[in-house]
C-alpha positions as CSV (number, residue, x, y, z in Angstrom):
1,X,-37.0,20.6,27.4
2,X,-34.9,19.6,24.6
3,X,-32.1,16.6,24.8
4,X,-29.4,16.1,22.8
5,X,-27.3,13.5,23.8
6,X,-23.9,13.3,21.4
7,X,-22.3,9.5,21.3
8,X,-19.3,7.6,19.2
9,X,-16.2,9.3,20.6
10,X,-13.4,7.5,21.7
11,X,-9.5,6.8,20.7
12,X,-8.4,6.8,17.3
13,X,-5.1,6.5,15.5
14,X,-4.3,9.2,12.9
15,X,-5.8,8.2,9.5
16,X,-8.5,6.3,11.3
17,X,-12.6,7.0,11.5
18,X,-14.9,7.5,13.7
19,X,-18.6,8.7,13.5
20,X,-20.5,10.6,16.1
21,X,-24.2,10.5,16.2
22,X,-26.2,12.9,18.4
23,X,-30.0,12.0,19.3
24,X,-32.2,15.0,19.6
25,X,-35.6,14.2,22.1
26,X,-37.8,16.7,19.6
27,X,-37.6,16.3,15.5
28,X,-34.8,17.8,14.1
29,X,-36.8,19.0,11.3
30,X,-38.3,21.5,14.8
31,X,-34.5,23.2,14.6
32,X,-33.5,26.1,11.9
33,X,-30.2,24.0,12.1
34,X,-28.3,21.6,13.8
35,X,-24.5,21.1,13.8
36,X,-21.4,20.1,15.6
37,X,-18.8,22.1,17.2
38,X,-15.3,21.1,19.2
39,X,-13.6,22.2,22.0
40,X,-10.1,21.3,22.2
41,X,-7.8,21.8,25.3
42,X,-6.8,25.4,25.6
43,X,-9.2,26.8,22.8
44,X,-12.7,28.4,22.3
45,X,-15.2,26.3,20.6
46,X,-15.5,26.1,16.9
47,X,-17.7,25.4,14.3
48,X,-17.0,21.7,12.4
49,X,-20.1,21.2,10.5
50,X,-23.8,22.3,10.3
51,X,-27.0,21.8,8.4
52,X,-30.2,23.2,8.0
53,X,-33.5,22.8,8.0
54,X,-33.6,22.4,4.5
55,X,-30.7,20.1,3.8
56,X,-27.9,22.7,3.5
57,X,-24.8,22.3,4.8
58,X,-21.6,23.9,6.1
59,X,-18.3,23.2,6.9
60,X,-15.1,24.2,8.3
61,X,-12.5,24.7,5.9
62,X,-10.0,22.1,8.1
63,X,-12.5,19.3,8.0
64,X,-13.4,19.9,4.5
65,X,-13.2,16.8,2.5
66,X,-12.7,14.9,5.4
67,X,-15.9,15.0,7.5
68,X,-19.6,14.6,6.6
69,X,-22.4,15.8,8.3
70,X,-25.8,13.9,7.6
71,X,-29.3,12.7,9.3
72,X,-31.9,10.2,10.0
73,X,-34.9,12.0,10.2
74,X,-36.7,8.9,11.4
75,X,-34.3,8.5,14.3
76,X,-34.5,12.3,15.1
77,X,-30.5,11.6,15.2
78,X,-27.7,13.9,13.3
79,X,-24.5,11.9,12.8
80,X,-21.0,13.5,11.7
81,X,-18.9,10.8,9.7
82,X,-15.2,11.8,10.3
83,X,-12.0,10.4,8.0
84,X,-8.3,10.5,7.8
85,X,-8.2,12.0,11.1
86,X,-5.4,13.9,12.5
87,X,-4.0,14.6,16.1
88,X,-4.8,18.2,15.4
89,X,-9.1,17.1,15.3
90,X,-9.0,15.8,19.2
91,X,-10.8,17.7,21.2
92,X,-14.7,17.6,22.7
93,X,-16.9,17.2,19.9
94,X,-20.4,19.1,20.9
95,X,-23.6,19.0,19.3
96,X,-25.6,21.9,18.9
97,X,-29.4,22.9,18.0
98,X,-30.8,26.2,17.0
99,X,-34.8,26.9,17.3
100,X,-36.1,30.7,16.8
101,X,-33.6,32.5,18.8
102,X,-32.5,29.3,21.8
103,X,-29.2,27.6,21.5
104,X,-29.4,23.7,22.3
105,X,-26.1,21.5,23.2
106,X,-25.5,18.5,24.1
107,X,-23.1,17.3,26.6
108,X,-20.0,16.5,24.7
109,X,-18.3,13.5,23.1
110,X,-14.4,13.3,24.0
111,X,-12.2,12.4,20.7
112,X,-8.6,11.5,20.9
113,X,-6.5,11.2,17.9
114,X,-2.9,9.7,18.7
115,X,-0.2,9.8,15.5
């Protein structure tokens, strides 16, 4: 059974940083892509970033610029580097997996952003 277990949320003031890491219990290179979506109060989930097998990557036009999405393959661990937040990106940040056709996710980091 695959784990991933997201970390690195917390409070931040507007214009702050934070990075979330999510540690996966298989190799990510065992995923066609891994990625991290948010939840905020109210709203269906979105897509904030993703990235393939191959190194490709994908983001949502309001976090472009803003956010990075990268990995440690060594650590089997995904991380999403976020900047210049803004009140509008709080909401639960989720990570996801996707291997042949089964949808992995993780069990959500909360991240508040107070102006």
């Amino acid at each position: 059974q695959v784990q991933l277990v997201e970390s690195g949320g917390g409070l931040v003031q507007a214009g702050g940083s934070l990075r979330l890491s999510c540690a996966a219990s298989a190799s990510i290179f065992s995923f066609n892509s891994m990625g991290w979506y948010r939840q905020a109060p109210g709203k269906q989930r979105e897509l904030v970033a993703t990235i393939t097998r191959l190194g490709g990557t994908n983001y949502a036009d309001s976090v472009k610029g803003r956010f990075t999405i990268s990995r440690d393959s060594a650590k089997n661990t995904v991380y999403l580097q976020m900047n210049s937040l803004k009140p509008d990106d709080t909401a639960v940040y989720f990570c996801g997996a996707a291997r042949y056709g089964t949808d992995y996710w993780g069990q959500g980091t909360e991240v508040t952003v107070s102006s």
